[in-house]
C-alpha positions in Angstrom: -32.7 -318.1 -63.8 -29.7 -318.4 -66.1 -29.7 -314.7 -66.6 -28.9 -314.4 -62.5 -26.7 -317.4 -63.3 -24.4 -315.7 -65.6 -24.2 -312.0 -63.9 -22.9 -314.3 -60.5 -20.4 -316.2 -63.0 -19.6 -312.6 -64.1 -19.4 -311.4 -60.7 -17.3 -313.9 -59.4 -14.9 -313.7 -62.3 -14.4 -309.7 -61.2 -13.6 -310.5 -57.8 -11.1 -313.4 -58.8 -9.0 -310.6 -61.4 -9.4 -308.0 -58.2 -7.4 -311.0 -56.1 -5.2 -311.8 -58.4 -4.1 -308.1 -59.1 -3.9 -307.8 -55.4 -1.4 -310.7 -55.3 0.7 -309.5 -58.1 1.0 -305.3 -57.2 1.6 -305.8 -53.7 5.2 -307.2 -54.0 5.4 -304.1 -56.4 4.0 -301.3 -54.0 6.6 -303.2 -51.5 9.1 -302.6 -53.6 8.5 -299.3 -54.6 8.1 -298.3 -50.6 11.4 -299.7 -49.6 13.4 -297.7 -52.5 11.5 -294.7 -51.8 12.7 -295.3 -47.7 16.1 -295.5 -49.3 15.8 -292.8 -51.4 14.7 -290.3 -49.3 15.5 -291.4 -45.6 18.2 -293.7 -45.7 21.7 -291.9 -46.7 24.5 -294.1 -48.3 27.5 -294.1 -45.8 30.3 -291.2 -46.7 33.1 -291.8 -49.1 35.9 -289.9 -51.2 34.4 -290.3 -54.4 30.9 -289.5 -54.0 31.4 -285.8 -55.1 29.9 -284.8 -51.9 31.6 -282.7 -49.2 30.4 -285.0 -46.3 31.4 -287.3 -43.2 34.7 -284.9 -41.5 36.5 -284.0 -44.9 37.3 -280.6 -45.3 36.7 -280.4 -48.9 34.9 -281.9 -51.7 36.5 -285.8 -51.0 39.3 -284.4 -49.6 40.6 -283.6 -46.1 39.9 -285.9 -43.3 40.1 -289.4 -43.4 40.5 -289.2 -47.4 43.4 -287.7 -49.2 44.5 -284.4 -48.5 43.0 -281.1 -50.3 46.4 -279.8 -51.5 47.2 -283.3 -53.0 44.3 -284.0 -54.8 43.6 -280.4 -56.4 47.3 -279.6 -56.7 48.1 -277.4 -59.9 51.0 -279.6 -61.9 54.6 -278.3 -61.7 55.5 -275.3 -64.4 58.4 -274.6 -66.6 58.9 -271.3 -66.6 61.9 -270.9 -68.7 65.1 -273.2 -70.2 68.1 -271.3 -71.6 70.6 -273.2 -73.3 74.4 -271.8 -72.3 77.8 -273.0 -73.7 79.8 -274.6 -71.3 82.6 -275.6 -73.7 83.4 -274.9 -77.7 81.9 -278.6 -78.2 79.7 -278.8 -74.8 76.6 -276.9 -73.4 74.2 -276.9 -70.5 70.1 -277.0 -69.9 69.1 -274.4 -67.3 65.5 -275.3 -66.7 63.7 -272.7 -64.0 60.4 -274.2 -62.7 57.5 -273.7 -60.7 55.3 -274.8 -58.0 52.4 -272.7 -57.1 50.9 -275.2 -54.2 51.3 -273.4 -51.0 51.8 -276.2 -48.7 52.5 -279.7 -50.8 56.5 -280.0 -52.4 56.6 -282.9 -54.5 59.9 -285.2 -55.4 59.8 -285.8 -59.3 61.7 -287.8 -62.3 61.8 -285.7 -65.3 63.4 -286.0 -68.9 64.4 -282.7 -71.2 64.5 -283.8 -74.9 66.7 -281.3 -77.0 65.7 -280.0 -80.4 67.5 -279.0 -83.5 66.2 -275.7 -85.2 64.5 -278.5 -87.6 62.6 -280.2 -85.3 65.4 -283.2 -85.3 65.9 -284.9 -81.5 69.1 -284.6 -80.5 68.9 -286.2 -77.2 66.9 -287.3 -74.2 68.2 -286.7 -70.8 66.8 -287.9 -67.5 67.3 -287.2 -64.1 65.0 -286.6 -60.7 64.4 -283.9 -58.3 62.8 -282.3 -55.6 60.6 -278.6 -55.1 59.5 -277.2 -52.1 55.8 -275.6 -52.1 55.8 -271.9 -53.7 58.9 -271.9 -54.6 60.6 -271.6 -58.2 64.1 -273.6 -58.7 66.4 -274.5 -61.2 67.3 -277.6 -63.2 70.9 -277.7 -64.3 71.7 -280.2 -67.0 75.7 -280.1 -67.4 78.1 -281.7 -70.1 76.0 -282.2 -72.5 77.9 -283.2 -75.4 76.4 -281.3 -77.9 77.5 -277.9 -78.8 75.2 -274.8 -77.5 74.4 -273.1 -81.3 73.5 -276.7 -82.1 70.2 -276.9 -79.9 67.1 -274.9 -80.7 64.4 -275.6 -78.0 64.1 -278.0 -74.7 60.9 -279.8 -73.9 60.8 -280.1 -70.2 58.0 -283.2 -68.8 57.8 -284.3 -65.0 56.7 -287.6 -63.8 55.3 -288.2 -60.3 52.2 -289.9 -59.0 50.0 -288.8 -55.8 52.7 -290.6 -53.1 55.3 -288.4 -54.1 53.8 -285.2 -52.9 54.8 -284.0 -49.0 54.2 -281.5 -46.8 56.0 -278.8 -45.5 55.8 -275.3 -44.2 58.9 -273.6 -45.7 59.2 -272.4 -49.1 63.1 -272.5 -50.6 63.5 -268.9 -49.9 62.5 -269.9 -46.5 65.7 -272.3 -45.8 69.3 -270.3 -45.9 70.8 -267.2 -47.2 74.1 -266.7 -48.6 76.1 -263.5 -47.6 80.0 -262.3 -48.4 79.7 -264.0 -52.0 82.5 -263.0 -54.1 84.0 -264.1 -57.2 87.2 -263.6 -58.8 89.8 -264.9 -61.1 92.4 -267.0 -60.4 96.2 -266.5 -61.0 98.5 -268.4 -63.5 100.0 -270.2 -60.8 96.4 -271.3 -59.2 94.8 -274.6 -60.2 91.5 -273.2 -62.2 89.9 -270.1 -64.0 87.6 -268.8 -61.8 86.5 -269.2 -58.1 83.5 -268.4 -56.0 83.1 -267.7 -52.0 80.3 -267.2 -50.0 78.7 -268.3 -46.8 75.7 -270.9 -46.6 73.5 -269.4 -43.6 71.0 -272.2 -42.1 68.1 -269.9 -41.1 65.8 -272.9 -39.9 66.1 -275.2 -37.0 66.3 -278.0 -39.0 69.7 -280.1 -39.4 70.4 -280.8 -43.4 72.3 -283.9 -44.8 72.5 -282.6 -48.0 72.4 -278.9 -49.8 72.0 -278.7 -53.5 73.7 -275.3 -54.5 73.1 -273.5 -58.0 75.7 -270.9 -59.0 74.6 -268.6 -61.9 77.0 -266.1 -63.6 75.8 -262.5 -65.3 76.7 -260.7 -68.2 77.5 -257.3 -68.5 74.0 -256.9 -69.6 72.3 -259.1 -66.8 72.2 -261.6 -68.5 73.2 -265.6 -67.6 76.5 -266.8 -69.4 77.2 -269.9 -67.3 76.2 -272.0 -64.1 77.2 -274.5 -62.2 75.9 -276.9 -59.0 77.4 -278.0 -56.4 76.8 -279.8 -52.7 77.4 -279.2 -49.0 76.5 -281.8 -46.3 75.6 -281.6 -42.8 74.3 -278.6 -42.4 73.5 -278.0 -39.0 70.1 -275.9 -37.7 71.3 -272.0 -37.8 74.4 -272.5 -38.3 77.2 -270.6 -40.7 80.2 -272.4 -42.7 82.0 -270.9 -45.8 81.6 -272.7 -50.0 83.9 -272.7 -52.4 83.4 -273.6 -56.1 86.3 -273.5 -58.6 85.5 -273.1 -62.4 88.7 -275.3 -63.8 88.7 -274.3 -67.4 87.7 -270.9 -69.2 84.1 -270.9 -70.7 82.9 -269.0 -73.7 81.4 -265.6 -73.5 83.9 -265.3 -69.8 85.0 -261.9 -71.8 81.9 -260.2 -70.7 81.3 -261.8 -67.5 80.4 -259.4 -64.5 82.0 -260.5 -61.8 80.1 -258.2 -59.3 76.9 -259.9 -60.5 76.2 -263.7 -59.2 73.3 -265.5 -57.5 73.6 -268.8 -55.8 70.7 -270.7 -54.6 70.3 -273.1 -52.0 68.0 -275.5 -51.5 67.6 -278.9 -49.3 64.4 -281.4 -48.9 65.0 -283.1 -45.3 
């Protein structure tokens, strides 16, 4: 008798563990149901940072209702080149060419150029802000710099602009106007100034500017650039034509071997 006593106490201690391991693993097998449902059948809504191309964007969290592709993978703004050019005896200039390889997105910037000595000694920061158009290259003309050209070794050229400051547009600078009939020559003694410019600014879009930024370089003998200068035009109308002038006051150095059948001009406008 107490031998079939104890194997029922034995017994009925098994099934009470069984139910009480019942109790506790079937919150856990819930659990573990509901975040395998989630895992595999229920998708997390779309968004632009998920690394996914999903939902309507056109790229990976790009395009669509999130930011535009061009904007978010747009290659930063080059220098190409900076040439330092005497504009006086005691007074120079930056010419800074850059570069934007995005084929749609311009982008309006602040920058600063920082001048060097030949031993590494700042000689000045200067800042200003500008504008480039998608593919296009431009250039950056610092002027009256107070320093004296053989006195600056190198220019170190950095941009600031954030994600806002990028726009869109479907013309490229070379895109905007062309200049025909330019001519240079010197002036007289009994003019006002050294040496004058003429051209024509030719609208080619159907766009009316405000404001034209124009950039005047002059060649050497040997091809290459001795001076520059920028200037402005305003309200220029959509394919229309009107003459620009640009008078060089005083003589500059290195005007001895200046080519007066060589000049560019470049002009460029951000509506």
């Amino acid at each position: 008798m107490a031998d079939d006593f104890t194997q029922q106490i034995i017994h009925l201690e098994k099934i009470r563990k069984r139910k009480k391991w019942a109790i506790f693993s079937i919150p856990i097998l819930i659990i573990v149901l509901l975040v395998l449902i989630k895992v595999f059948f229920i998708k997390p809504a779309p968004t632009c940072f998920d690394g996914i191309k999903n939902g309507n964007e056109e790229g990976v969290d790009c395009g669509g209702p999130c930011l535009a592709c061009g904007i978010k993978y747009a290659q930063p703004i080059e220098v190409v080149s900076t040439k330092i050019l005497s504009e006086t005896l005691n007074t120079s200039q930056v010419l800074i060419q850059i570069k934007n390889s995005n084929a749609e997105y311009g982008v309006t910037f602040d920058y600063t150029a920082t001048l060097y000595s030949a031993f590494g000694e700042k000689l000045k920061t200067i800042s200003s802000k500008d504008f480039i158009l998608p593919f296009s290259t431009k250039y950056l003309l610092l002027q009256k710099i107070d320093i004296p050209a053989e006195k600056i070794n190198r220019v170190e050229v950095n941009f600031n602009y954030q994600t806002k400051d990028w726009f869109y547009s479907d013309k490229k600078t070379t895109d905007l106007f062309s200049i025909p009939n330019k001519q240079l020559r010197m002036m007289r003694p009994d003019e006002a100034g050294f040496l004058e410019v003429q051209a024509q600014i030719k609208n080619n879009t159907n766009i009316d500017f405000a404001e034209v930024e124009i950039i005047i370089l002059l060649f050497s003998k040997t091809g290459e650039i001795i001076n520059a200068a920028k200037t402005q035009t305003f309200d220029v109308a959509a394919y229309s034509t009107r003459p620009i002038t640009y008078v060089w006051l005083y003589n500059f150095p290195d005007s001895n071997i200046l080519d007066l059948y060589h000049i560019e001009i470049i002009a460029d406008a951000h509506k």
